[in-house]
N, C-alpha and C positions, 0 to 999 in steps of 0.2 A: 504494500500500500504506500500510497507515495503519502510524504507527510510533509504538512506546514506550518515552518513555526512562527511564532509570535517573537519579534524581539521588543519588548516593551508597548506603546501605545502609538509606535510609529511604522514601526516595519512589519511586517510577516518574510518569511522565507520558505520557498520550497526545495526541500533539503533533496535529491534527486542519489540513491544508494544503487546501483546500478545493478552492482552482484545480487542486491536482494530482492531488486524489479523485472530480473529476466522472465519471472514465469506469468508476470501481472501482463498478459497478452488482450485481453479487452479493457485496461484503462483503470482509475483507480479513482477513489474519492479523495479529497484533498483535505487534508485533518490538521488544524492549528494546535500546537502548543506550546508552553511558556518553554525560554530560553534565555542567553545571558542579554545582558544591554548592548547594542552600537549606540554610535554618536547620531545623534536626531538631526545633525548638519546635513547627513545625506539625504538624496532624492533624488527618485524616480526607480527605474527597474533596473538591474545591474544581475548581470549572468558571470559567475567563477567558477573555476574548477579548484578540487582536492586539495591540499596540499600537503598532504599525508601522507597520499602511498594509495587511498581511496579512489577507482573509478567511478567518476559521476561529478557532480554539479550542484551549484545551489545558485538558483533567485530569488531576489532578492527585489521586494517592490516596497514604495510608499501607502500607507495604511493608516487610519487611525482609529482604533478599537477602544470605544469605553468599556465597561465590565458589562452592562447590558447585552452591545452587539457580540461581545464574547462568548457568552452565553448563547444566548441565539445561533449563533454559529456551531457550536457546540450541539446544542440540541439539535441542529437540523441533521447536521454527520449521523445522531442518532436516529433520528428517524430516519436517515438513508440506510444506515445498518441494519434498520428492521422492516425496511420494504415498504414503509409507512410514508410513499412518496406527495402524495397529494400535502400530508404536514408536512414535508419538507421544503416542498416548493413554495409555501406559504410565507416560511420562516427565508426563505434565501432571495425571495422576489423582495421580502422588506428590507434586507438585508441589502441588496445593489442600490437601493436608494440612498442609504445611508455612507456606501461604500462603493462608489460607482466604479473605482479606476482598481480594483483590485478583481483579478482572473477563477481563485477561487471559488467565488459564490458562483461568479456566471459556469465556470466548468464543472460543479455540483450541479446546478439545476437545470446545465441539459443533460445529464444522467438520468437526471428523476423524468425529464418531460419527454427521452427518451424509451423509460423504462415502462410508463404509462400510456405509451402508442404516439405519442403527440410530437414526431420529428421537424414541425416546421418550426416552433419556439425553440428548440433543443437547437436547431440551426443557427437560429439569431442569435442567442445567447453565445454559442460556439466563434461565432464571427465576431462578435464584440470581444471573445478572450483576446482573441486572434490579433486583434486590431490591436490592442493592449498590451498584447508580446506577442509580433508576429514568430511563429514556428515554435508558437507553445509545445513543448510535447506531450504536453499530459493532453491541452485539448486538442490537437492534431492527432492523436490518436483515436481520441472519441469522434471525432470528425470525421476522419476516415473508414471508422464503423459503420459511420450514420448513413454516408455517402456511398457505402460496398453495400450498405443493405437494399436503398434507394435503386441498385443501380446505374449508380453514376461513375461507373469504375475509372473513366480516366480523369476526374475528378479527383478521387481518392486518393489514385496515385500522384498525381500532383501535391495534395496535402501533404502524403506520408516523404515525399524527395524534398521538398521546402523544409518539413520541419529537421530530415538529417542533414540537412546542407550546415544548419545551424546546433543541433544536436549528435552529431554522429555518433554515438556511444549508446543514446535512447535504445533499449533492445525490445521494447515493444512496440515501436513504433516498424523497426528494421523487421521484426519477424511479421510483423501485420503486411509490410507491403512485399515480402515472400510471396506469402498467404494469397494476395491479391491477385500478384502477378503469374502464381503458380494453379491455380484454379479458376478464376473469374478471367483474366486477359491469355491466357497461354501463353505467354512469354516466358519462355523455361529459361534462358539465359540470365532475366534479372531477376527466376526466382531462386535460379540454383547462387548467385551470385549475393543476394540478403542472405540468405540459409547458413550460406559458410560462412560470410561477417559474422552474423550471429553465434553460430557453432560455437567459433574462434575464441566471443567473449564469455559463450556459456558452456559449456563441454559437458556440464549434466544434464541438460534437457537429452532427452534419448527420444522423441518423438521426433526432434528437429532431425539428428541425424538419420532417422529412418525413412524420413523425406528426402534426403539428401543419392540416400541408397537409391530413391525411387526414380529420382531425379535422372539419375547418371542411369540406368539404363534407360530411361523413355528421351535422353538425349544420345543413347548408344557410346556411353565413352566407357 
């Protein structure tokens, strides 16, 4: 599950664990919690990598959470936890009013407005993440689900190339547009070619490689 923290009343961050998001293949809900303080001088969205030794990523946006919309927040992840979408999307639509410039709320409730049949708001919402941090990957992921379900497969694939162009390491994004390219478009070349990026960073997924088998004889090599 991807997670987002709070740094005090000014920032959130989405802490982005790569090793431990390989197998979150349909997208994740995005979950706030407390963390140490940065300096409030900064602003706007700012993307870093590791500096540990850790593959993955952390963003980093301007927020400002009193203890009420905390709450709320909190509660709505819970009612997404418990399938209880209709309160969720109640709690996250008040929620962008209060907090319009942060990617969270709106990539939580097109989950929920996806999960309840209702793809056209689940859409807007997705393109306002979008607009807000173009090649989101948590919502370029959900976007490209929305988009492979619709239909709209070269769409998708577009989403899902945008968002590695700027995330290459995202591994659910990379196996989603395998997925894409190996069943929906027939292009066995960019799906054998996602498969083994992905392999490479995860080497326990054992489904991946079983594709990979599948892959290489229905391309004869």
């Amino acid at each position: 599950m991807v997670k987002v923290k709070r740094m005090n009343k000014v920032f959130i961050t989405l802490l982005f664990l790569l090793t431990l998001l390989s197998g979150c293949v349909p997208g994740g809900k995005v979950v706030p919690e407390p963390d140490v303080e940065i300096p409030s001088s900064s602003a706007g969205s700012t993307v870093a990598q590791f500096d540990d030794g850790r593959r993955g990523f952390i963003i980093t946006e301007a927020v400002n959470l009193d203890g009420a919309t905390r709450r709320d927040f909190d509660q709505a992840v819970v009612f997404l936890n418990n399938r209880d979408f209709d309160q969720a999307i109640g709690l996250l639509e008040k929620l962008i009013e209060t907090s319009p410039r942060v990617t969270a709320p709106y990539i939580n409730l097109a989950l929920a407005y996806r999960k309840v049949g209702k793809p056209d708001p689940a859409e807007e919402h997705l393109k306002i993440a979008l607009e807000l941090l173009p090649g989101h990957p948590v919502a370029s992921n959900e976007y490209g689900l929305l988009l492979r379900k619709a239909g709209r497969f070269v769409e998708a694939r577009n989403i899902y190339e945008q968002a590695l162009t700027k995330f290459p390491d995202y591994l659910p994004v990379r196996k989603n547009l395998g997925i894409l390219c190996d069943i929906y478009l027939n292009d066995l070349e960019c799906a054998m070619t996602q498969y083994q990026l992905y392999n490479e960073a995860n080497r326990a997924d054992e489904q991946v490689k079983l594709w990979i088998s599948e892959l290489r004889l229905r391309l004869g090599q």
